[in-house]
C-alpha positions in Angstrom: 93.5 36.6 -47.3 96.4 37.8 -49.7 99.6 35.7 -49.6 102.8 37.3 -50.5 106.3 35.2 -51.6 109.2 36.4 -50.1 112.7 35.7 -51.0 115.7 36.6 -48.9 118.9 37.8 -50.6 118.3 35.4 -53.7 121.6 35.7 -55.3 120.4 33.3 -59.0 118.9 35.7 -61.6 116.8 32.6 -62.7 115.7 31.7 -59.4 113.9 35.3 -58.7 112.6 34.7 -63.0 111.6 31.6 -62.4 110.0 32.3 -59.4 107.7 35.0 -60.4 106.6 32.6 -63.4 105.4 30.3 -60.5 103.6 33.4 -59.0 102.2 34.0 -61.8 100.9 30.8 -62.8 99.6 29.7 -59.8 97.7 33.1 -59.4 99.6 34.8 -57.0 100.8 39.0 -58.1 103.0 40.2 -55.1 106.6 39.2 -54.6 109.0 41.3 -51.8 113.1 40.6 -52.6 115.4 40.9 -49.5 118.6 42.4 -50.8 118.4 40.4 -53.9 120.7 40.4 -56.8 119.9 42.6 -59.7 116.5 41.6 -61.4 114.8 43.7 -63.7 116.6 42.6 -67.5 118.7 39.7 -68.0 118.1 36.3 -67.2 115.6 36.9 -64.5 113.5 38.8 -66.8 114.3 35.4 -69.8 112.9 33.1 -67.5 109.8 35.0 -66.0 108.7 35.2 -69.8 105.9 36.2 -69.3 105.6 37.3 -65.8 107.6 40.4 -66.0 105.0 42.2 -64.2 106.0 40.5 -61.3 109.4 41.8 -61.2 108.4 45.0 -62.1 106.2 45.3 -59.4 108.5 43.3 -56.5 109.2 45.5 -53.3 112.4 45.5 -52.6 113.8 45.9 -48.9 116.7 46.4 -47.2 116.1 43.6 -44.3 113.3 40.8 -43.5 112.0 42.7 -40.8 110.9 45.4 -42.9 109.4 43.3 -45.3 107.5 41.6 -43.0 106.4 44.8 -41.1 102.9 44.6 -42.3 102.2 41.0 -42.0 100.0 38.9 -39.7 101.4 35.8 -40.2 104.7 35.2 -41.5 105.4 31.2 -42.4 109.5 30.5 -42.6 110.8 27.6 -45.0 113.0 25.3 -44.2 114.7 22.1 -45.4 115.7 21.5 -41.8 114.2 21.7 -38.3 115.6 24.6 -36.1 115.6 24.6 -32.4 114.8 28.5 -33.0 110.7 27.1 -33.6 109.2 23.9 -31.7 107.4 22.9 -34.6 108.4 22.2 -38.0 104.8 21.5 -40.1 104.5 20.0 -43.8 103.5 22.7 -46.5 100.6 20.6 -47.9 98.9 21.3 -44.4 98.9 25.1 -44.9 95.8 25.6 -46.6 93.7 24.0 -44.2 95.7 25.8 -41.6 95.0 29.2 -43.2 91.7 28.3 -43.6 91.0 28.3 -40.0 92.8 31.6 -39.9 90.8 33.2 -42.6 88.9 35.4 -39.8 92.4 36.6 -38.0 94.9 37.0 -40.6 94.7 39.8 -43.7 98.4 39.4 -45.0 100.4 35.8 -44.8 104.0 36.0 -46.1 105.4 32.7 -46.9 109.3 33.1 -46.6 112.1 32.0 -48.4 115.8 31.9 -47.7 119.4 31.9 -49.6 120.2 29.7 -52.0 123.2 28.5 -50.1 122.2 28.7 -46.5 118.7 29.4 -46.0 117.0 31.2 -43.4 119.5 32.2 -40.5 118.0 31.6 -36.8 117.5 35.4 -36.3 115.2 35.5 -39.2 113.5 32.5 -38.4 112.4 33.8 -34.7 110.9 37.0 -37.2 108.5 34.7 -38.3 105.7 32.7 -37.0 105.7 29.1 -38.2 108.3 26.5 -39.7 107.4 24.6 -42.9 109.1 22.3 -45.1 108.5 20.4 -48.3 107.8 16.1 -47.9 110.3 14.5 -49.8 111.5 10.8 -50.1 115.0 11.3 -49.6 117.3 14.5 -47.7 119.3 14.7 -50.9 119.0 16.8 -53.4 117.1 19.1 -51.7 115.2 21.0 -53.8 116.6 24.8 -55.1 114.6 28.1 -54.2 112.6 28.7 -57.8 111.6 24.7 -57.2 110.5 25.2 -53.8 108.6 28.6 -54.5 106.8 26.8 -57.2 105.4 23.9 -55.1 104.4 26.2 -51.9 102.7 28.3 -54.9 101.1 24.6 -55.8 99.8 23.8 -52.9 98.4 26.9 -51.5 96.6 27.5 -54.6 95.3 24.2 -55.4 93.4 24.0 -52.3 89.2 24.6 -52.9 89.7 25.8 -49.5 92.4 28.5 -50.7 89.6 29.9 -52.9 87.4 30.3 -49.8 89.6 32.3 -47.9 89.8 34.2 -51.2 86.7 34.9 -51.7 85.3 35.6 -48.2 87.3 38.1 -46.4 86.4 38.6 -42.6 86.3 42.2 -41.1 88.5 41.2 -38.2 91.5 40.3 -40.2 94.0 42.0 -37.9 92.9 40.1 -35.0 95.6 37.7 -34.7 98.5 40.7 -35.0 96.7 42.6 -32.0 96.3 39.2 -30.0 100.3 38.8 -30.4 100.9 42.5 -29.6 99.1 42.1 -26.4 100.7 38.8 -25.3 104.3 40.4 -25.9 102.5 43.2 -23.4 101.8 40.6 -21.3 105.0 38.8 -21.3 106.8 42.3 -20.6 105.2 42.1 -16.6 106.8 38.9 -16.3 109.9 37.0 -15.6 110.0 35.5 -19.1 113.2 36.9 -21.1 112.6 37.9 -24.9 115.9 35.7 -25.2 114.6 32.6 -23.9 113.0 29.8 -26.1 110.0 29.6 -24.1 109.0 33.1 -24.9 108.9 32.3 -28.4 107.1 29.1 -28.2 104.4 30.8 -26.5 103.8 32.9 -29.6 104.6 30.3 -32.0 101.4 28.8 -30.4 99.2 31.9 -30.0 100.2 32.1 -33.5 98.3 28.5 -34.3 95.1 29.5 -33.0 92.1 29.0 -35.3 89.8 31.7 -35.8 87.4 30.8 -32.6 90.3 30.4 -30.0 92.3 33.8 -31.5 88.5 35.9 -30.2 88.8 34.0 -27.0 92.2 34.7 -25.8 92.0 38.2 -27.2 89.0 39.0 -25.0 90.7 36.8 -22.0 94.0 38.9 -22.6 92.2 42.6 -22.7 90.9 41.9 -19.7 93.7 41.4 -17.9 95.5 44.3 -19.5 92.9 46.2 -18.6 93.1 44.7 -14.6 96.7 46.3 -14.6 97.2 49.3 -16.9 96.6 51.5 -14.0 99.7 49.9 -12.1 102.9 51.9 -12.0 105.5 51.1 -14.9 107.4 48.1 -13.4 105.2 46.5 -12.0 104.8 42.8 -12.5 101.6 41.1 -13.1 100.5 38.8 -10.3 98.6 36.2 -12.3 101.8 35.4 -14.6 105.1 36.0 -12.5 104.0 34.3 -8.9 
C-alpha cells in the first residue's frame, strides 16, 4: 500500500520544509501541495535539509479533488469533530485499520488542512475517514509540520505498516469499485447526495476490512446486474420501497 501526505494550501514555507523532513525520515517519498505557497528555495528548502527531494518531487494541484483523483482511501485530519463525518477515529488506530485494508486499497492519502482553519466541510465529505491526534489538553493544538510528523510516526512505526508494505494484494482497487457501485446504487433511490445519511453510508462501506469489502462487492454486482436492463429512471425496488 503506498501512503501519500497531502497538505492543503500550506501558507508557512517551514511547515511544507519541515514537513518533507518528516517524510523523509519516517520513510515516506511522495508529498501533493494544494495551492501551497512558494516552496522550492528559501526557507522551505532550509528546513527540509536534507529532504529536498521531496519538494522537488511534490505534485502540485490546483484543488483537493484533483489530488485525490487517484486514491482509494483518502483519511481527513482534524483537531475537531465535524458533523460533515459520523466518526472521528484516533490516528494511532490507522495502522491496524490499514492493515485490514491491505487487500482493497493501493493508494491511501492522509490529508492535511490550512494552518489557520483546517479542512473546510466540503473537503472533508471528499474524503473518507476523520482522524485526529490524542492529546491531554485542546490547547495548543499542535501546527501542520507537527502533526505531519506524528501521523508520519505512527504509520510507520507499526510492524504491521511494514506488512502491508511488503505484501501487496492484486485486488487493490477493490474498495474504489465497491464505492463506485454503491454511489450507482444510491442513484436508484430516494437518498439525496446532499443528505448526511448518504455519506455515512460510504463513510462505512469505506471501513470494511478486506473480507467484508469482497462480500458486499459481490452482493452489490448482483444487484446491479438484476436492474441494468431497466429503463434510465427507474428506481430500484429493494432500496427505495
Amino acid at each position: 500500500m503506498q501512503i501519500i501526505f497531502i497538505l492543503t494550501e500550506p501558507a508557512v514555507p517551514e511547515n511544507i520544509g519541515a514537513a518533507a523532513r518528516a517524510l523523509k525520515t519516517m520513510g515516506f517519498r511522495e508529498l501533493r501541495l494544494v495551492r501551497p505557497c512558494t516552496f522550492l528555495e528559501g526557507k522551505a528548502r532550509w528546513v527540509a535539509h536534507a529532504s529536498a527531494e521531496i519538494l522537488e518531487k511534490a505534485n502540485v494541484y490546483d484543488t483537493l479533488s484533483d489530488a485525490l483523483a487517484d486514491i482509494d482511501f483518502a483519511i481527513a485530519t482534524s483537531a475537531k469533530e465535524r458533523s460533515v463525518r459520523g466518526d472521528h477515529h484516533a490516528a494511532n488506530h490507522l495502522p491496524e485499520l490499514l492493515q485490514s485494508k491491505a487487500g482493497t486499497v493501493q493508494k491511501a492519502a492522509i490529508v492535511f488542512g490550512r494552518e489557520v482553519s483546517g479542512l473546510t466541510n466540503d473537503e472533508m465529505a471528499l474524503c473518507h475517514l476523520s482522524t485526529y491526534i490524542p492529546m491531554a489538553t485542546a490547547y495548543p493544538s499542535l501546527n501542520l509540520a507537527q502533526a505531519v510528523m506524528l501521523y508520519a510516526y505512527i504509520l510507520s512505526s507499526s510492524r504491521q505498516m511494514e506488512n502491508v508494505s511488503k505484501n501487496p494484494a492484486p485486488d487493490q482497487a477493490k474498495l474504489s469499485v465497491l464505492l463506485q457501485q454503491t454511489k450507482e446504487i444510491l442513484a436508484g433511490t430516494h437518498i439525496s447526495r446532499s443528505e448526511l445519511f448518504y455519506n455515512r453510508i460510504l463513510e462505512r462501506v469505506a471501513l470494511l476490512n478486506d473480507n467484508d469489502t469482497g462480500l458486499m462487492l459481490a452482493a452489490i454486482s448482483a444487484i446491479i446486474e438484476k436492474y441494468e436492463s431497466k429503463e434510465e429512471g427507474d428506481k430500484i425496488p429493494l432500496l427505495s420501497d
